[in-house]
N, C-alpha and C positions, 0 to 999 in steps of 0.2 A: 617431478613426482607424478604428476597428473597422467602424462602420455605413457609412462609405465604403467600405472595403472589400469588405463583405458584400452592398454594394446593387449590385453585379456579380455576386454569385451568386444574384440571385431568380431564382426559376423553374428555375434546374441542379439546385438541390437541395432534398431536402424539406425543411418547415419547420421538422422537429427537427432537422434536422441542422444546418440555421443555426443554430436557438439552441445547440445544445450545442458549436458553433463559437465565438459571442461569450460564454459562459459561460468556456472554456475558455480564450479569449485576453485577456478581462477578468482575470482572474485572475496568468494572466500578465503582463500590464500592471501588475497589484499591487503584483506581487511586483519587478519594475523599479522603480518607483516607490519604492516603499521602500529600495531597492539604490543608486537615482544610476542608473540604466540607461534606456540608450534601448531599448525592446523591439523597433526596428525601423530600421538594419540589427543583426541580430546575428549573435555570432560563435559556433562551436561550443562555446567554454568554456564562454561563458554559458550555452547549453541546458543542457551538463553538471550549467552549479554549481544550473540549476533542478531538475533531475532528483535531484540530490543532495542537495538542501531538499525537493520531494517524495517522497521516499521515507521521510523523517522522520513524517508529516502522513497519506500515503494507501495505498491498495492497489497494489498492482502494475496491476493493469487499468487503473483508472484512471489512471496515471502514462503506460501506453502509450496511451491515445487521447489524453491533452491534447498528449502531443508529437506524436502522429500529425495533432491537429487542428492547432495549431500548423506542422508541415510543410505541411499542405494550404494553410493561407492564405497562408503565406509564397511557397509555388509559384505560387500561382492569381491571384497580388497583382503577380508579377512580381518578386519578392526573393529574394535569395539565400537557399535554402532550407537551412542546416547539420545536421539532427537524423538524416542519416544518415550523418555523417563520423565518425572512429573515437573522438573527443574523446564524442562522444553515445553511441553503440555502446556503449563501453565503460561510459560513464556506468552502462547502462542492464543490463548485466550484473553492475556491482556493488550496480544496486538491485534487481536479482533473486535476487543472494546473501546478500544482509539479507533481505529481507520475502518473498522466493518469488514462485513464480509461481500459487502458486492461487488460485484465484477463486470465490468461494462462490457454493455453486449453490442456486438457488431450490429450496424445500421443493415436492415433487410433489402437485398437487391432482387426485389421481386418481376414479376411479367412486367409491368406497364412501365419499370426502370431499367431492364433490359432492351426492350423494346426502342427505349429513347437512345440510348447508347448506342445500338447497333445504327441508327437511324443517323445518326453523329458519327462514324467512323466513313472512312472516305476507300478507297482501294487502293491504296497505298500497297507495297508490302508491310506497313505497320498495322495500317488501318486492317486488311486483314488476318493477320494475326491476332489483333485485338476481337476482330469478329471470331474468330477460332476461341480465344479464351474467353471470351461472355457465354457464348452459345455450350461450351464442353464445358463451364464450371456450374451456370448454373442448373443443366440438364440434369449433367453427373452429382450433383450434390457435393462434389470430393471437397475433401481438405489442399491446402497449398501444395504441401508435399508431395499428392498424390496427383495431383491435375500434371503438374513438370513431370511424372513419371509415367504418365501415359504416352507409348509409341505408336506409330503408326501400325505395328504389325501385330498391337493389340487390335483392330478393327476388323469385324470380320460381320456373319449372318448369322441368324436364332435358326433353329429348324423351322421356323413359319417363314423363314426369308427376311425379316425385319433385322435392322441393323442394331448392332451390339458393341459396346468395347469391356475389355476385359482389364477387371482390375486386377493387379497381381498380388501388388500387397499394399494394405491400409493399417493405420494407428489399433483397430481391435481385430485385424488379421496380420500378424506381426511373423506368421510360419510360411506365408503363401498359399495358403487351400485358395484361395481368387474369389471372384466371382463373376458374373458379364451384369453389364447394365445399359437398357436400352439405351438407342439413340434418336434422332429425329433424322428426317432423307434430308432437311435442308442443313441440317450438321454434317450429313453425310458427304452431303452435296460440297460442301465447303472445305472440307476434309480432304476433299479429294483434288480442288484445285491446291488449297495450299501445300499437298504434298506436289504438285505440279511444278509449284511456282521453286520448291526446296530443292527440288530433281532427286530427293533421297529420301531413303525411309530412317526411322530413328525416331528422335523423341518429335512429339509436336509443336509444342511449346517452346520456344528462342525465343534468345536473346539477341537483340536488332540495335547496334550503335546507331550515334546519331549522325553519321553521312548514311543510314539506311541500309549498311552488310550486315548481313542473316547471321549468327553468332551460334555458342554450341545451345544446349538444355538451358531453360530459363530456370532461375534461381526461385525457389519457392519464396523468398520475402521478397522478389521484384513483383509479385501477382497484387499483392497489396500498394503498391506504388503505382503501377498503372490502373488498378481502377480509381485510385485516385486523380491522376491526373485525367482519367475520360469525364470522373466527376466535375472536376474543375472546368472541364470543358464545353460543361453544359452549362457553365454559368447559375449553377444554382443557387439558395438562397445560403447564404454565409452561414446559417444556425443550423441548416443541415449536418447529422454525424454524418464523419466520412466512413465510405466501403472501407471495405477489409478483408482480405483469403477469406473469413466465414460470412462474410453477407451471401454469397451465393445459396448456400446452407440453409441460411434465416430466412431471406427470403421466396426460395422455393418452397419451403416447408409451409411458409407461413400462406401460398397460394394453394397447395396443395388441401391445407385446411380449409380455407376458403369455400374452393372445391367440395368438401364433405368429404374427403376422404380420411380413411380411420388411423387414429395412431400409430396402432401396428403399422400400417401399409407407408406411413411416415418414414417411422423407426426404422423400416428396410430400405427403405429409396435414400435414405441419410446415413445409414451405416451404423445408429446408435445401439448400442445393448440393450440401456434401461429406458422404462418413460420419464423416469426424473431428468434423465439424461436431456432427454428431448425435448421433455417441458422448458428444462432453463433455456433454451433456446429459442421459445417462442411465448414465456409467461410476458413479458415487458413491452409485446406488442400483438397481445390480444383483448388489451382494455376495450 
C-alpha cells in the first residue's frame, strides 16, 4: 500500500523524507495490524488510541512527526486526513502532559572539541576522511543529509578568490535555488589531498570497510556513528552526551556567539529561517 502510494511522491520530495514517510506509516500499519485495523480509511479515534500507545513507547518529537507524516500521506494520497480533529488534538496534549515536550538537544561540538578530534585522527585513509568530515561539518554548519551530499565538483572560488562550496539543496531549500558557503585553505587544503588519495571526483564523504576499501557516498546516519566512535576515542568522561549529525550545528553556532556575532549572521551560517528556530538550538547551553 505504502510504495503505491509514495511512488506519487518521487521527485516532490527529498529522499529522506520518503523514507522517514514509509518508516513512519510502516509502523503504523503494524500497529493496525495487530489491532484488526484497517490503517486506511481512518477515523480520528483511531489516530488518538495510536497517539496514546505512542506515548507509552517514544518521545514526544517523535510522536509529532509520525502523526504529522501520517497527515501528509493521507492528504497527498487523497484520504481523509483526521490527525487534526479534536479527538487527535487532544490526544496529543495528553501525551504532552505525560512525557513533555522536550527534546534532547545534541551535545555541542565546538572549536576546542574539534580541535581535539582532529588532534586524535591519525592519516590513515580513515583517519583522513574523518579529518574531512570534522573540518566540512562543522565549518559548513550542514545537516547529516547534506554534509554526504556534498561533491567534490561543488568546490570552487568566491569572486575575492576565497574558497567556497556550494550547497545544492538543504531541508529549507527543498527547490534547489543553492547557495555557496565559505571554506577555510586548510579545508581546502585537505580536500584536495583526499580527492588525491580517491583518484576521482564525486561525493566526498565514503564509506571505508573495515579492511580499509573506500566504499560509495557515506550514509547520512553513519555521520553520527562515527563521531561517536572518535568520541570514544578520546576516552572521555562516561557522563559525557554523545555527538550526533547536529552537534556540529550546536556547536559552531554556540562559538560563533561566543564570538559576538549576531543572530541574524547565525541564522544564515546555520541555514535557520526563524530565531525560535535557532534559539532551541542553543537555549540549554547558554546558562
Amino acid at each position: 500500500m505504502i510504495d503505491d502510494i509514495l511512488a506519487k511522491f518521487d521527485g516532490a520530495f527529498a529522499e529522506n523524507t520518503i523514507r522517514a514517510y514509509r518508516s513512519d506509516f510502516i509502523q503504523y500499519q503494524t500497529w493496525c495490524s495487530h489491532n484488526k485495523l484497517a490503517p486506511i480509511p481512518v477515523s480520528a479515534d483511531t489516530i488518538a488510541i495510536y497517539v496514546d500507545y505512542l506515548s507509552n513507547i517514544n518521545k514526544s518529537a517523535t510522536i509529532r512527526r509520525r502523526i504529522n507524516s501520517l497527515g501528509t500521506i493521507l492528504t497527498l494520497s487523497k484520504n481523509h486526513d483526521p490527525t487534526k480533529e479534536p479527538e487527535v488534538v487532544l490526544a496529543l496534549k495528553r501525551m504532552h502532559r505525560k512525557i513533555g515536550r522536550a527534546q534532547e538537544q545534541a551535545a555541542p561540538l565546538t572549536k576546542m572539541l574539534l580541535n581535539q578530534l582532529l588532534t586524535n585522527c591519525d592519516n590513515s585513509i580513515r583517519g583522513i576522511r574523518n579529518q574531512v568530515l570534522l573540518r566540512l561539518g562543522y565549518e559548513t554548519m550542514r545537516r547529516r543529509s547534506e554534509l554526504s551530499a556534498f561533491r567534490f565538483e561543488d568546490i570552487s572560488n568566491a569572486p575575492n578568490c576565497k574558497p567556497i562550496i556550494k550547497l545544492n539543496f538543504s531541508k529549507t531549500d527543498q527547490y534547489g535555488a543553492g547557495k555557496v558557503l565559505p571554506i577555510s585553505e586548510e579545508l581546502t587544503i585537505l580536500l584536495h589531498l583526499w580527492r588525491e588519495i580517491l583518484g576521482s571526483d564525486g561525493y566526498i564523504l565514503r564509506s571505508i570497510n573495515r579492511h580499509g576499501h573506500i566504499g560509495n557516498n557515506l550514509h547520512p546516519a553513519s555521520i553520527s556513528t562515527i563521531l561517536k566512535a572518535l568520541q570514544k576515542d578520546l576516552k572521555m568522561d562516561s557522563d559525557e552526551q554523545s555527538l550526533s549529525g547536529h552537534s556540529f550545528r550546536v556547536g559552531a553556532a554556540l562559538d560563533l556567539l561566543e564570538q559576538g556575532e549576531p543572530l541574524e549572521k547565525i541564522m544564515l551560517r546555520g541555514g535557520w529561517q526563524t530565531d525560535s528556530t535557532a534559539m532551541k538550538y542553543l537555549r540549554n547551553w547558554c546558562m
